[in-house]
C-alpha positions as a Markdown table, in Angstrom:
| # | Residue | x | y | z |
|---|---|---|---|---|
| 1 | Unk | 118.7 | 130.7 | 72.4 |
| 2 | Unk | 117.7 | 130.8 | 69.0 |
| 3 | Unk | 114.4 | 132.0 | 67.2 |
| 4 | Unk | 113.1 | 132.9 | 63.6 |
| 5 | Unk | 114.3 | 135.5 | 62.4 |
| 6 | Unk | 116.5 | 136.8 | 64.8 |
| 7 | Unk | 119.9 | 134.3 | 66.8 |
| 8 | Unk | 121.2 | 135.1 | 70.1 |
| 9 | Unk | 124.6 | 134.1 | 71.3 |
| 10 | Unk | 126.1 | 134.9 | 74.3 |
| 11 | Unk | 130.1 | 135.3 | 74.5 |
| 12 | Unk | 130.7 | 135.6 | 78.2 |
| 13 | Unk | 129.2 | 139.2 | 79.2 |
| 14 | Unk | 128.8 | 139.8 | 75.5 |
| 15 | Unk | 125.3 | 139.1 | 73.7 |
| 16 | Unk | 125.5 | 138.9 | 70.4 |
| 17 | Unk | 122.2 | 139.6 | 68.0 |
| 18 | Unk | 122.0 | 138.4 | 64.6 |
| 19 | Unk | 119.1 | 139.4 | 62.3 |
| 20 | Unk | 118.7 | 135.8 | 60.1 |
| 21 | Unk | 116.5 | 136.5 | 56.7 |
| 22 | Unk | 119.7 | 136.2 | 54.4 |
| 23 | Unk | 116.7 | 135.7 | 51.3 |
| 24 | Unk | 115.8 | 139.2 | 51.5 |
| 25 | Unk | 119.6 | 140.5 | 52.8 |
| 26 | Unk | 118.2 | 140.3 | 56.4 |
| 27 | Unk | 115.3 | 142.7 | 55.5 |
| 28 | Unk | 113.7 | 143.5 | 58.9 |
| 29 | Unk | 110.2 | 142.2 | 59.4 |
| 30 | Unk | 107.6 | 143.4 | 62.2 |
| 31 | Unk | 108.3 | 139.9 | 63.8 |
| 32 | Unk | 112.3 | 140.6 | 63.8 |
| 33 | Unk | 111.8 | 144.4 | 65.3 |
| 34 | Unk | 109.5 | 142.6 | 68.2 |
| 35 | Unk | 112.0 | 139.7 | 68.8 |
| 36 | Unk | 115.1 | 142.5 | 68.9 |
| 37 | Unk | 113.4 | 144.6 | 70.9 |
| 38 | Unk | 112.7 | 142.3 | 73.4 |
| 39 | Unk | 115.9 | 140.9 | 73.5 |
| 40 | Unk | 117.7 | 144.3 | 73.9 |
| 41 | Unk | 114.7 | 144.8 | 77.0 |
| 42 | Unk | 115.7 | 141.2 | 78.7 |
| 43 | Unk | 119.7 | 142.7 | 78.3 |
| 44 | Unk | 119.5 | 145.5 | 79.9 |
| 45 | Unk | 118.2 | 144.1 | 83.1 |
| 46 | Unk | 120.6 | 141.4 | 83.0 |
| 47 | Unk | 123.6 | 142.1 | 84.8 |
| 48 | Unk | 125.3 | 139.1 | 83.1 |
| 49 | Unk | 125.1 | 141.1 | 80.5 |
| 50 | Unk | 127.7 | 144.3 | 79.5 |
| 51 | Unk | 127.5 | 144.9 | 76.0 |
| 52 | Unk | 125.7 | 143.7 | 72.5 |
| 53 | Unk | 127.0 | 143.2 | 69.0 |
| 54 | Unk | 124.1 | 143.8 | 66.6 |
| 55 | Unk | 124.4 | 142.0 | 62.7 |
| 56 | Unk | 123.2 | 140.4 | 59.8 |
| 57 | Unk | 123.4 | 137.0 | 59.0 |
| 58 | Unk | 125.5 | 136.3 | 56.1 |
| 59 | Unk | 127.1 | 139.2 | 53.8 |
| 60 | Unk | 124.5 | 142.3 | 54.7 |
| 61 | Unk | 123.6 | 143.7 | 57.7 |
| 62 | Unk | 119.9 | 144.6 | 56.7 |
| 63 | Unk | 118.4 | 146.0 | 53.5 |
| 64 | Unk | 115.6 | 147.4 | 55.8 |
| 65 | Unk | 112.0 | 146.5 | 55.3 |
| 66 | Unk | 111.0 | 144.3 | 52.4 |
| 67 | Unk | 109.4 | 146.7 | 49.7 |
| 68 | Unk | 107.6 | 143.2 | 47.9 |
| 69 | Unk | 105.6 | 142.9 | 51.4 |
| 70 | Unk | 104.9 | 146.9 | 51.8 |
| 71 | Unk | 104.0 | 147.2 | 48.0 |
| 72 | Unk | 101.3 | 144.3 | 49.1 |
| 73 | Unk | 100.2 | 145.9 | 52.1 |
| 74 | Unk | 99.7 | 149.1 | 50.0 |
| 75 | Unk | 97.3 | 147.1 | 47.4 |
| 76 | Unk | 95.3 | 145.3 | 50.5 |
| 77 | Unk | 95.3 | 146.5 | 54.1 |
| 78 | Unk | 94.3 | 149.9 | 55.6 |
| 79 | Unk | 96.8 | 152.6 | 57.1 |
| 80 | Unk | 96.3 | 151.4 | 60.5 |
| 81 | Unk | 98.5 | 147.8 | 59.7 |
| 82 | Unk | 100.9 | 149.7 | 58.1 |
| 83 | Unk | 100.9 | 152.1 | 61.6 |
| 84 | Unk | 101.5 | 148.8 | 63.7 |
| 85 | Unk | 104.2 | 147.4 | 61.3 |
| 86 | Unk | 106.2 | 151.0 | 62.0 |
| 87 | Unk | 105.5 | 150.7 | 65.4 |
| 88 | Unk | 107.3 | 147.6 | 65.7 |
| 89 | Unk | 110.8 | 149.5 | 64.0 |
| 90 | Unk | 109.8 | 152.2 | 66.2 |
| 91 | Unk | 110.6 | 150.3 | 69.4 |
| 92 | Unk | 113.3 | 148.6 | 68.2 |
| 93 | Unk | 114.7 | 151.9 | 67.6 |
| 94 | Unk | 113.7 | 153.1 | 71.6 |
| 95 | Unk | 115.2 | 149.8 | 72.4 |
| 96 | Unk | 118.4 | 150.5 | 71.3 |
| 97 | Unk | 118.5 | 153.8 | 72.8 |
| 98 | Unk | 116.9 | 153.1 | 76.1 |
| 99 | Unk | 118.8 | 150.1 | 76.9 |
| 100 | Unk | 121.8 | 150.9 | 79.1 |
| 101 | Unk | 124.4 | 148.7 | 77.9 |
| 102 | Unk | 126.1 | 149.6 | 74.7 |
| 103 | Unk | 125.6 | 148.2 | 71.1 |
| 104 | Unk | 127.9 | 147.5 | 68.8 |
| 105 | Unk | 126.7 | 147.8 | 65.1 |
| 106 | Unk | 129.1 | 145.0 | 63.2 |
| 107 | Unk | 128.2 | 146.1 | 59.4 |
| 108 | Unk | 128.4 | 144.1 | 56.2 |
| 109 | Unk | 127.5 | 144.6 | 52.7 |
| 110 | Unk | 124.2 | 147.1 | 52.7 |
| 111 | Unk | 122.5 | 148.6 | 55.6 |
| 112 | Unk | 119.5 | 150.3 | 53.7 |
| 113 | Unk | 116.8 | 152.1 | 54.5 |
| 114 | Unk | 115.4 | 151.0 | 58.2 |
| 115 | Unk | 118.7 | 148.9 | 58.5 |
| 116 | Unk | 121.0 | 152.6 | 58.0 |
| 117 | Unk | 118.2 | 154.0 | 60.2 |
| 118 | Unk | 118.6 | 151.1 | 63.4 |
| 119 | Unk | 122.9 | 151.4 | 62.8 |
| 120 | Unk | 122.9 | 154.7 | 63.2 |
| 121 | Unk | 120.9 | 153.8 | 66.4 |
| 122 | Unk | 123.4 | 152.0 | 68.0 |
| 123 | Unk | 126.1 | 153.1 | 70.1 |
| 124 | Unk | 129.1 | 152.6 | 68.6 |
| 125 | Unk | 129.8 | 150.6 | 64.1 |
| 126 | Unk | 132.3 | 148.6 | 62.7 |
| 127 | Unk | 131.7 | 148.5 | 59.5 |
| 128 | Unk | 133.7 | 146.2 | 56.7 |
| 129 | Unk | 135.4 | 148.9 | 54.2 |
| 130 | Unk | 133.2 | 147.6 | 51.3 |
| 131 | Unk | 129.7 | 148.8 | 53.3 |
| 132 | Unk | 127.5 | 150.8 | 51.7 |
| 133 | Unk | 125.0 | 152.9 | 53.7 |
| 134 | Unk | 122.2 | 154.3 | 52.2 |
| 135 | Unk | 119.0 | 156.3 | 53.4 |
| 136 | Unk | 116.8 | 154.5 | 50.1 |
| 137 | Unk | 113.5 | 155.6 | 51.4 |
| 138 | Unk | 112.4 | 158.4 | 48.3 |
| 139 | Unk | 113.5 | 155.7 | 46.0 |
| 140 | Unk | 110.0 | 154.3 | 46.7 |
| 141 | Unk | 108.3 | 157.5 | 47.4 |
| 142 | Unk | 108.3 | 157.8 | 51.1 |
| 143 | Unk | 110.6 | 159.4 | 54.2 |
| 144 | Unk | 112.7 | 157.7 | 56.7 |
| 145 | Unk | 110.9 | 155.8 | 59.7 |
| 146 | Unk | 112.8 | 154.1 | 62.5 |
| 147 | Unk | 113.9 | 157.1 | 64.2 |
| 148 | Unk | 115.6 | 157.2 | 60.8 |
| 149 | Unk | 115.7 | 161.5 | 60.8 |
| 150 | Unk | 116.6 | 162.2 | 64.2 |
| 151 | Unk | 119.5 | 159.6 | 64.6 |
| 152 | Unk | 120.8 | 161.0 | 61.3 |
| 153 | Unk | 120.2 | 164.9 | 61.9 |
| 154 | Unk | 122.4 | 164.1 | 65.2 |
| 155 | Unk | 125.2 | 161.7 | 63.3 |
| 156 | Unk | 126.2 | 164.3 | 60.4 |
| 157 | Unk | 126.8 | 167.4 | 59.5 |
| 158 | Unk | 123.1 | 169.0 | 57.9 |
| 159 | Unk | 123.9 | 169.4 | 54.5 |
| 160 | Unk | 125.7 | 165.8 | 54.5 |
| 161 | Unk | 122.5 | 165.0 | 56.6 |
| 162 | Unk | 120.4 | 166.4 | 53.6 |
| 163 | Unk | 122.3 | 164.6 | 51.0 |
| 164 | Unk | 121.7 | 161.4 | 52.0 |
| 165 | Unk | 118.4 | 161.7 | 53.1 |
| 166 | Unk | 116.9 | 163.8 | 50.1 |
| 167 | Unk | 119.0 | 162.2 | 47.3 |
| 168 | Unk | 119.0 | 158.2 | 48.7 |
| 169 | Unk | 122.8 | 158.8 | 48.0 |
| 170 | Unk | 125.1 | 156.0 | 48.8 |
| 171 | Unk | 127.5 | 156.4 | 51.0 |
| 172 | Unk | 130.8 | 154.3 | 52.0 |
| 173 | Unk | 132.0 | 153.1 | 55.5 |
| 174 | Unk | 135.5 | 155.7 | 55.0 |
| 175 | Unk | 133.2 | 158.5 | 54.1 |
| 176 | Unk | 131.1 | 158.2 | 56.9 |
| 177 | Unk | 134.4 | 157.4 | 59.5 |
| 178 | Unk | 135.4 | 160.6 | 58.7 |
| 179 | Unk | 132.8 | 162.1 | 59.9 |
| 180 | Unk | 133.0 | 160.5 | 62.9 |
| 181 | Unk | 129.8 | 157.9 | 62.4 |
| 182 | Unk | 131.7 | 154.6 | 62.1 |
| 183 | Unk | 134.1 | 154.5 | 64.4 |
| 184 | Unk | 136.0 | 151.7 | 63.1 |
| 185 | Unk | 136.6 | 150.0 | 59.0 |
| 186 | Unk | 138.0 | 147.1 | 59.0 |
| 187 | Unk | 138.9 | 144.7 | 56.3 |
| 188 | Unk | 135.5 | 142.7 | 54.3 |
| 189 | Unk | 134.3 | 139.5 | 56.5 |
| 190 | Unk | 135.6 | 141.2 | 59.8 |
| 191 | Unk | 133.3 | 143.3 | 61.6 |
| 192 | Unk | 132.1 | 140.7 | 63.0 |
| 193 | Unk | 135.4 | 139.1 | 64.9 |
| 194 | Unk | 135.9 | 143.3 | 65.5 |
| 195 | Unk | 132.8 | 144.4 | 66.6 |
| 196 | Unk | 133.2 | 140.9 | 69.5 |
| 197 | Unk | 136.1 | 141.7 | 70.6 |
| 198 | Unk | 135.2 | 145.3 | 71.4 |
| 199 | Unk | 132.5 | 144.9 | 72.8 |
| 200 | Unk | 134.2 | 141.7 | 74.8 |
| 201 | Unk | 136.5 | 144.8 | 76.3 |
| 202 | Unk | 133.7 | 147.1 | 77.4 |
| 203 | Unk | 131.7 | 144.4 | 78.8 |
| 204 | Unk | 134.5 | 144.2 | 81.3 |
| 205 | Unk | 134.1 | 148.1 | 82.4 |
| 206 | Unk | 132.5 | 149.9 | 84.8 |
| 207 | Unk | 128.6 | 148.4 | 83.8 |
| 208 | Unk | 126.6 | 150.7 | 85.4 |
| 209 | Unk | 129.1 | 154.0 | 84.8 |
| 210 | Unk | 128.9 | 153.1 | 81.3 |
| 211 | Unk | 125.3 | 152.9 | 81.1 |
| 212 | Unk | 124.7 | 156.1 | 83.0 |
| 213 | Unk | 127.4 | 157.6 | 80.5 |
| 214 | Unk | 125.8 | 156.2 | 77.9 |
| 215 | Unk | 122.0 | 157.9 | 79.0 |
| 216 | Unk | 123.9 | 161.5 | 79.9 |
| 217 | Unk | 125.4 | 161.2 | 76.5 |
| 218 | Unk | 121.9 | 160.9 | 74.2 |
| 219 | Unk | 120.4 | 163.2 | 76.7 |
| 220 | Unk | 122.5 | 166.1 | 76.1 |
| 221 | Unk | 121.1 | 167.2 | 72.5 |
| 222 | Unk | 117.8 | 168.3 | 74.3 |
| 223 | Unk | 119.5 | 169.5 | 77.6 |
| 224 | Unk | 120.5 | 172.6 | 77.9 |
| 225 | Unk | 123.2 | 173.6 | 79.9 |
| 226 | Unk | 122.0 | 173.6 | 83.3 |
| 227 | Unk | 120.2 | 170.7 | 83.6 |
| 228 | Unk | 123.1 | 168.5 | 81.8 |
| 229 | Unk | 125.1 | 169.9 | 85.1 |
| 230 | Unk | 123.0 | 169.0 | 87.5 |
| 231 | Unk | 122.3 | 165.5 | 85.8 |
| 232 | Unk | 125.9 | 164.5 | 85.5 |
| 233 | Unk | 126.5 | 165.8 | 89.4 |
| 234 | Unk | 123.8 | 163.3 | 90.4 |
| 235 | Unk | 125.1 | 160.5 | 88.6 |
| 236 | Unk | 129.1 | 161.3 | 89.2 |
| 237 | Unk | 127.8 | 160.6 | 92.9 |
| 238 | Unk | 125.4 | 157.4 | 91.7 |
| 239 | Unk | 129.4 | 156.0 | 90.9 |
| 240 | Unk | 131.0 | 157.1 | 93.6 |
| 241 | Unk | 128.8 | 156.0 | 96.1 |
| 242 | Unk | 128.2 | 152.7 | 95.3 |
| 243 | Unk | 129.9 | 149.4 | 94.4 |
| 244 | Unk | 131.6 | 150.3 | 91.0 |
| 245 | Unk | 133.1 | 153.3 | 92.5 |
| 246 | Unk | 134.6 | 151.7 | 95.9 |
| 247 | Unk | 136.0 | 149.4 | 93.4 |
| 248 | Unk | 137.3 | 151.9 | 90.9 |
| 249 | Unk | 138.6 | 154.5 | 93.8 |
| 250 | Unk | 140.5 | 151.4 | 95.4 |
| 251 | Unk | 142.0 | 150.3 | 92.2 |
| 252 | Unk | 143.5 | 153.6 | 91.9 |
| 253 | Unk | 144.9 | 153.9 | 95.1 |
| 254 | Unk | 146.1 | 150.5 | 95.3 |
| 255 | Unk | 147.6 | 150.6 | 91.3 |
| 256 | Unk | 146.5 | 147.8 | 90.1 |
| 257 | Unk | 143.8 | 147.2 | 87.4 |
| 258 | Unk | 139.9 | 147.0 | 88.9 |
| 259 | Unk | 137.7 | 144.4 | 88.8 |
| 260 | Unk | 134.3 | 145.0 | 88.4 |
| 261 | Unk | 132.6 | 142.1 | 88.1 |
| 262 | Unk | 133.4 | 138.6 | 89.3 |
């Protein structure tokens, strides 16, 4: 299934998301956040479905929203369309987090501005060794959107946070690996095959223990203590009681590897 703007591939219990707008480096219109967004929506309550690779077309990942259209929008139309055009990166960037099943980021050439801020949204990046990340937003006189601030305050350290943020410094794939935000580099013109074949090995896990792994893991920074206790008992017992877990606990006993689906 295929529309503009935005491909969709499946790979057995992979889905695969490619941003398509290789004119603009894949720059991320209101129409591509709403087709994204859906698509992420439709994934999560597929159970065909165990992981996503999100990309761009081409040689970029996305060079975020196209500053020619926003600096028209600024000349003709009121606040309120530029609210709704933010609104659409703004579900995109729920999307990404609400949507159980993880996403791979596979990162080439530039993720800028909205396209840093929707990377760092993802689960998990594999970025190509010659990516450059950069928050570019002051360049043009404005702050990061997209959820843009809060992925990043959680990501880095604060004054790294600060750097990039304040000074629209950019920043390499090996810079930001060691810091623990791309978890794999990988050789230019491979993220891609990476990122698939990943993803290809977590789609074949536990799908629903990964997804409740996945929400106890964004939900901690604004838990405190207590109630992360109480929410991972509940869910532990979500597993362990139900079909994933008989398989798991069987598997074990039995030594040999599980099989969770099929």
């Amino acid at each position: 299934m295929s529309a503009p703007g935005v491909n969709q591939t499946r790979h057995g219990r992979v889905l695969e998301l490619e941003m398509s707008n290789p004119a603009t480096r894949n720059a991320l219109t209101p129409d591509t956040s709403r087709l994204l967004t859906r698509a992420l929506r439709l994934a999560n309550d597929d159970e065909g479905i165990g992981s996503i690779v999100l990309r761009g077309h081409g040689e970029h990942f996305c060079s975020g929203g196209n500053v020619k259209s926003l600096a028209e929008m600024r000349a003709n139309e009121p606040r309120q369309a530029l609210f709704e055009r933010i609104n659409a990166v703004n579900e995109l960037a729920r999307a990404l987090r609400g949507t159980a099943k993880p996403v791979i980021a596979a990162v080439e050439g530039h993720a800028a501005g909205a396209g840093f801020s929707i990377a760092l949204g993802c689960d998990l990046i594999v970025a190509a060794e010659d990516a450059v990340f950069t928050m570019a937003y002051v360049k043009i006189g404005v702050n990061p959107d997209g959820g843009g601030t809060w992925f990043l305050a959680r990501a880095v350290p604060p004054h790294l946070a600060s750097e990039l943020a304040l000074s629209a410094a950019p920043v390499s794939a090996s810079r930001l690996a060691a810091h623990g935000v791309v978890n794999r580099v990988v050789a230019p013109g491979q993220a891609r095959a990476e990122a698939l074949a990943w993803a290809a090995t977590i789609a074949e896990g536990a799908t629903q223990a990964i997804g409740r792994t996945k929400r106890l893991l964004w939900e901690a920074v604004s838990q405190d203590l207590a109630r992360q206790l109480d929410r991972e008992r509940e869910s532990f017992a979500d597993g362990m009681y139900g079909a994933e877990g008989a398989e798991g606990f069987s598997a074990f006993i039995e030594k040999r590897k599980p099989r969770f689906h099929g």
